[in-house]
N, C-alpha and C positions, 0 to 999 in steps of 0.2 A: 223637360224634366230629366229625361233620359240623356241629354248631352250634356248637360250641368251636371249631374251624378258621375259621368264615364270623364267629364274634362276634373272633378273633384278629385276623383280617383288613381287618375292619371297624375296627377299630381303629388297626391298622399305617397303614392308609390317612386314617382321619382326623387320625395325627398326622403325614402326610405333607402334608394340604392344610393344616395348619395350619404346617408348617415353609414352604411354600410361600408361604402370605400372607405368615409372619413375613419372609422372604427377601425377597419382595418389596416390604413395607414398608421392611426396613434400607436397602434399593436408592435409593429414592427417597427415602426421608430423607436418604444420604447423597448423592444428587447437589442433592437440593432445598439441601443446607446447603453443598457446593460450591460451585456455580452463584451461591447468594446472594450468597458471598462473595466471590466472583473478580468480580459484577456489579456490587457495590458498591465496588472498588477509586477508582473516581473522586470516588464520591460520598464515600466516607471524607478522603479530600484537599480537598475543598470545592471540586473544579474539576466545572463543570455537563457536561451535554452532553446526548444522546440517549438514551432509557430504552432499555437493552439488553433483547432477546428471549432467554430462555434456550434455551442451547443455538449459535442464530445471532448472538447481540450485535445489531447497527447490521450484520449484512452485507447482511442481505435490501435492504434500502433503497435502497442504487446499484444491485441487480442491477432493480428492480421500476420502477426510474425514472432517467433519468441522473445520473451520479455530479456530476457537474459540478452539476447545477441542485440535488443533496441538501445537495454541501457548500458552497454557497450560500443556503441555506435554514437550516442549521445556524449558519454565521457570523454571519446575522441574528439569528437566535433566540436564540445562545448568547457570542457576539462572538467575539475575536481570538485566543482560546485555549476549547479545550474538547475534552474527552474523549471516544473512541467504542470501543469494541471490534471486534477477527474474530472471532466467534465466542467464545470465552473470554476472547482476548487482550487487553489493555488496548493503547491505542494513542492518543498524544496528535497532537490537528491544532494547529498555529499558523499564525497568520494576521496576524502583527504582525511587519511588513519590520525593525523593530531586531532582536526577539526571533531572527526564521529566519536573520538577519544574524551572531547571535551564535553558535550554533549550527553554522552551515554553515561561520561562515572563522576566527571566533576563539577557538570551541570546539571546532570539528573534530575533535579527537583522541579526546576525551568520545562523541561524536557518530556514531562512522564506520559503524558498519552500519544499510544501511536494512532497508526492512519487504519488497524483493525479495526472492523466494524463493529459498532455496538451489540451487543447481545441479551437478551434480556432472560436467557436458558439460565436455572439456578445457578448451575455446577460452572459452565463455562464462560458466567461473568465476573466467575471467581479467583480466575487463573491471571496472574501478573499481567500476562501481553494482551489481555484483550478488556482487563480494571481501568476503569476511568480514575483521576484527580485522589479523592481521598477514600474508596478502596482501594488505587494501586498502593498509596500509601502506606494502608493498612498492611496488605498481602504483603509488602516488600519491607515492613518491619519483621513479618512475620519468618520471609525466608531467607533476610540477610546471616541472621547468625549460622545458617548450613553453610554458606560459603566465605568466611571467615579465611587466611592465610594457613594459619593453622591445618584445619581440616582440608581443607585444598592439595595441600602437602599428601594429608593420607588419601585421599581421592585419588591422588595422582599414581601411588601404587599402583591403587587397584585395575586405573583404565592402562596404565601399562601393561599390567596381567593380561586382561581382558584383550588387548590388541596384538599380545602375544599369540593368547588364542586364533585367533581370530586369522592370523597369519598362518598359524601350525596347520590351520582346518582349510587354508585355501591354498596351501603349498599341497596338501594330501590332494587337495579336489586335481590340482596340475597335472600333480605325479600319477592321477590313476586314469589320465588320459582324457580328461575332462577338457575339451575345446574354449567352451564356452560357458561362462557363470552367471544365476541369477544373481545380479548385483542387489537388487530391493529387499528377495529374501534372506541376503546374507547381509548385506546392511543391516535390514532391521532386527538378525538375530543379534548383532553386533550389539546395534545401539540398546538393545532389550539388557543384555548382560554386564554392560557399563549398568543402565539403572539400578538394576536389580544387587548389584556388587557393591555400588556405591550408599544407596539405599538402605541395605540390611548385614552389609561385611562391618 
């Protein structure tokens, strides 16, 4: 009885490590043939880029190095347009002032969500670059009439003023023997006085 229970068992159990490989085989075939495929999205389009990592794409690469000096290294290697991924996602760069031209004012509408991530904070899914489909819509009937030719024009006074400043306050910092400047905090009194000028002047 006890050898018939232990050869049963023995049994039960080998066809469990063999469903086990099996499972674990199906596993990785199906993501190995995922993966392939979702990484080969660019290269099926004949647009070059960056050899994605399965699983990470092209992310690891700006976080391991500055992003700035990657997708500078990538425009050389691959030029004016080229394809990279987030991890799965396909994600094209352009780099040619007609093309991003076309795109951003006289395709726009094609164009409207970027690659900012979703938010669901009241205030901050409120804001143009981060509104999806028909909020940005909304938001960008709302804040096209600010930037009108027109008004542009008086704008442009003022951030002249403004960067007048701005110059006056960092020729002083020079001349009183100042070596070295906080860029951040004088930047962003900059940018703060452009708004604030533009804004309420």
């Amino acid at each position: 009885m006890t050898l018939v229970l232990g050869s049963v068992l023995g049994e039960i159990s080998q066809i469990y490590e063999w469903c086990l490989i099996g499972l674990i085989a199906a596993v990785l075939a199906y993501y190995h043939f995922t993966w392939k495929s979702a990484l080969s999205y660019w290269k099926n389009r004949n647009i070059s880029g960056p050899k994605p990592i399965p699983i990470y794409g092209n992310f690891l690469s700006p976080v391991l190095k500055a992003r700035p000096d990657v997708e500078m290294e990538w425009y050389k290697k691959y030029g004016r347009l080229f394809g990279v991924f987030t991890f799965e996602k396909p994600g094209l760069t352009v780099a040619d002032p007609e093309l991003v031209k076309q795109i951003l004012v006289k395709d726009f509408n094609a164009f409207r969500n970027r690659r900012t991530p979703v938010t669901r904070h009241s205030v901050f899914s409120k804001i143009m670059f981060s509104a999806r489909d028909d909020d940005w819509k909304r938001v960008r009937a709302i804040a096209s009439p600010t930037f009108t030719s027109g008004k542009m024009r008086k704008m442009y006074a003022l951030i002249n003023h403004c960067c007048k400043d701005f110059l006056n306050n960092l020729d002083k910092d020079v001349s009183n023997g100042m070596n070295e400047v906080e860029l951040k905090q004088l930047m962003g009194a900059y940018t703060m006085d452009v708004i604030a000028s533009c804004a309420f002047a």
